[in-house]
C-alpha positions, -999 to 999 in steps of 0.1 A, spaced: -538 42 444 -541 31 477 -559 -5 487 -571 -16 522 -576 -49 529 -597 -67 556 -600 -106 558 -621 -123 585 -630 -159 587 -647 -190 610 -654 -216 616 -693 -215 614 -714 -229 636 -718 -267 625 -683 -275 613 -657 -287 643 -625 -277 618 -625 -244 603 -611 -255 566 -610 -224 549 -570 -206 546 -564 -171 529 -535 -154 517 -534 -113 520 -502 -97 511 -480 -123 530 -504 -132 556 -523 -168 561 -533 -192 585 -503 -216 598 -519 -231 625 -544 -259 612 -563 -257 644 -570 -218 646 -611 -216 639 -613 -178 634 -587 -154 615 -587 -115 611 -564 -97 592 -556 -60 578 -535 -46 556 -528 -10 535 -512 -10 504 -497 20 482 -491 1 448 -502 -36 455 -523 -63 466 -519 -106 463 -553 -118 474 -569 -150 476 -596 -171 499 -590 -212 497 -616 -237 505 -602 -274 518 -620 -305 512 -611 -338 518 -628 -348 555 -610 -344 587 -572 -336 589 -571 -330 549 -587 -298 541 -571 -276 562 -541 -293 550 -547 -291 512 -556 -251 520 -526 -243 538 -505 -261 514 -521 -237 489 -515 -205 508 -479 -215 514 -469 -217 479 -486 -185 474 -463 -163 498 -436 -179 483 -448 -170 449 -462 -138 454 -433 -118 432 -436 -142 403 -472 -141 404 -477 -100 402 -448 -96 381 -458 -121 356 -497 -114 363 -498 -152 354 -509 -174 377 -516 -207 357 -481 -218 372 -490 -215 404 -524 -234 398 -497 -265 380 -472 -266 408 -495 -266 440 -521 -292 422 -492 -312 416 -476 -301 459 -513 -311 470 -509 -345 453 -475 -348 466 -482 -348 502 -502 -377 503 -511 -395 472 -533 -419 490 -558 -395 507 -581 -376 489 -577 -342 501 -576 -309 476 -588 -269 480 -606 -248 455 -595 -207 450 -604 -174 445 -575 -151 439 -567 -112 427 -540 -95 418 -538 -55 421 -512 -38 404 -508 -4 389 -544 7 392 -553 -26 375 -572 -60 390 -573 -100 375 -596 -120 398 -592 -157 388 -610 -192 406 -613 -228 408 -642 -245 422 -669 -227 436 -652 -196 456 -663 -166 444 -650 -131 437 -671 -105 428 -666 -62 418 -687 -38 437 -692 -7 421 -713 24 425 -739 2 442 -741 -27 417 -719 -61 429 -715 -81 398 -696 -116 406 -669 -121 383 -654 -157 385 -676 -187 370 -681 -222 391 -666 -249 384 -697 -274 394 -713 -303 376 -745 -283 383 -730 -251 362 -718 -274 332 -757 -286 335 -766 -250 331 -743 -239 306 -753 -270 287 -788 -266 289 -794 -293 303 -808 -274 339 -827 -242 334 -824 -221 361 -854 -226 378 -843 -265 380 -815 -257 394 -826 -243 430 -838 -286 434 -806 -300 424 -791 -317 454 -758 -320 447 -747 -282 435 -717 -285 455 -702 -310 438 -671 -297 419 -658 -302 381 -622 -287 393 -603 -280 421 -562 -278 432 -549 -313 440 -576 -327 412 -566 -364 402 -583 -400 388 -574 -429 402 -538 -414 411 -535 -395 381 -529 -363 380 -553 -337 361 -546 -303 354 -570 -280 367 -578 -251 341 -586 -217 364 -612 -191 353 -592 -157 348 -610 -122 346 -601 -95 322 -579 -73 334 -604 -48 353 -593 -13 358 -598 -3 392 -618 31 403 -619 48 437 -644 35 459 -643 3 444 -643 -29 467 -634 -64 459 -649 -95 478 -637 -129 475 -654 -153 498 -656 -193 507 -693 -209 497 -700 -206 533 -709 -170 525 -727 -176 491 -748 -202 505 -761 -184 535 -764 -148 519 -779 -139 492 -757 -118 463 -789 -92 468 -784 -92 503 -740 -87 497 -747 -60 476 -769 -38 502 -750 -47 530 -719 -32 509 -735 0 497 -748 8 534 -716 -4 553 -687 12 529 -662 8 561 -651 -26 547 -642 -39 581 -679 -32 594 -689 -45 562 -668 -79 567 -685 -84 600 -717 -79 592 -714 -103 561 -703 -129 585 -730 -123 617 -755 -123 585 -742 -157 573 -739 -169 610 -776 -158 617 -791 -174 584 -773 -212 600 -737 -207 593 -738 -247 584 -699 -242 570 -667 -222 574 -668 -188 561 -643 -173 547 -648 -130 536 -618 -109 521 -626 -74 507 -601 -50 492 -611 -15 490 -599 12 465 -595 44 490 -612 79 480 
């Protein structure tokens, strides 16, 4: 099979730091202070994919990101070899920590690996990744929000849900640790999903989620199945609707 790929990703248009890194078969962001990205890549038999969100306030995001896309070109072999990538989740919690265990800094992730006609899409946090398929996008990771363990413990319905104020804050992410301590961060990972032609892969920063709609996503995919005019009109439609944080869009296309 053969896999394009198309990242694009800024700053937004209230945030002065663009936070967000990515990793895409070997490229990322190096330079802290860069507020927009664009990358492409074709791939015969491959694809290492992944979108990190930092967090931590000024000068620590970006940071904790990068630190996280780092390790990942370092680890790309071992991580589609193995197709394990709980390791990698250990030793970059533990790299985050490491850099500065007195400033609270840490990055959630969205990853997938494409091998041999065959996709895992794993998270942390709330970055998403979703399948889009024959005109139907169905998201595939699960948030890791105190707002979804609400949900899934029925303690929210649904409909509470849209009032809660605080749905961003997070249950995990990488460089996770109490009072110096560290804590293990347990990632989400898909089934293996075996990949058709024409399929497409998002993964995407909460700056996308928030602003746009999943209904909106999915027709802007089925009408726009050029992924790079797809990826930009994801991110004008997020800019439009406020673009209040960084926004972060990587698709991966199955070729006809």
């Amino acid at each position: 099979m053969e896999y394009q790929g198309y990242l694009i990703s800024h700053g937004g248009k209230v945030r002065d730091i663009n936070q967000d890194n990515y990793y895409l078969n070997g490229f990322y962001r190096k330079n802290d202070d860069c507020f927009t990205s664009l990358q492409k890549v074709m791939s015969q038999d491959r694809i290492l994919a992944a979108v990190f969100d930092g967090m931590g306030g000024e000068k620590n995001g970006e940071v904790a990101s990068r630190i996280a896309a780092e390790y990942m070109e370092q680890k790309e072999e071992q991580i589609l070899i193995s197709g394990d990538i709980t390791f990698f989740v250990e030793e970059v919690n533990k790299s985050i920590i490491a850099y500065d265990p007195y400033t609270m800094m840490g990055t959630t992730y969205v990853a997938a690996q494409v091998t041999n006609g065959k996709m895992i899409i794993s998270n942390i946090g709330d970055s998403r990744g979703y399948l889009w398929r024959k005109g139907i996008l169905k998201k595939i990771t699960k948030d890791h929000t105190v707002l979804q363990e609400m949900l899934d413990n029925g303690i929210f319905s649904s409909k509470q849900a849209v009032n809660y104020t605080s749905k961003h804050l997070l249950s995990q992410c990488l460089g996770m640790r109490d009072e110096g301590i560290e804590i293990i961060p347990e990632p989400y990972i898909s089934n293996v999903i075996e990949l058709k032609q024409g399929d497409m892969c998002l993964l995407c920063s909460d700056g996308l989620t928030d602003m746009v709609t999943e209904q909106k996503i999915q027709s802007i995919l089925n009408y726009y199945r050029d992924i790079e005019e797809a990826g930009e009109m994801l991110l004008g439609y997020a800019l439009t609707e406020g673009g209040k944080d960084n926004i972060t869009i990587l698709l991966i296309k199955v070729n006809e």
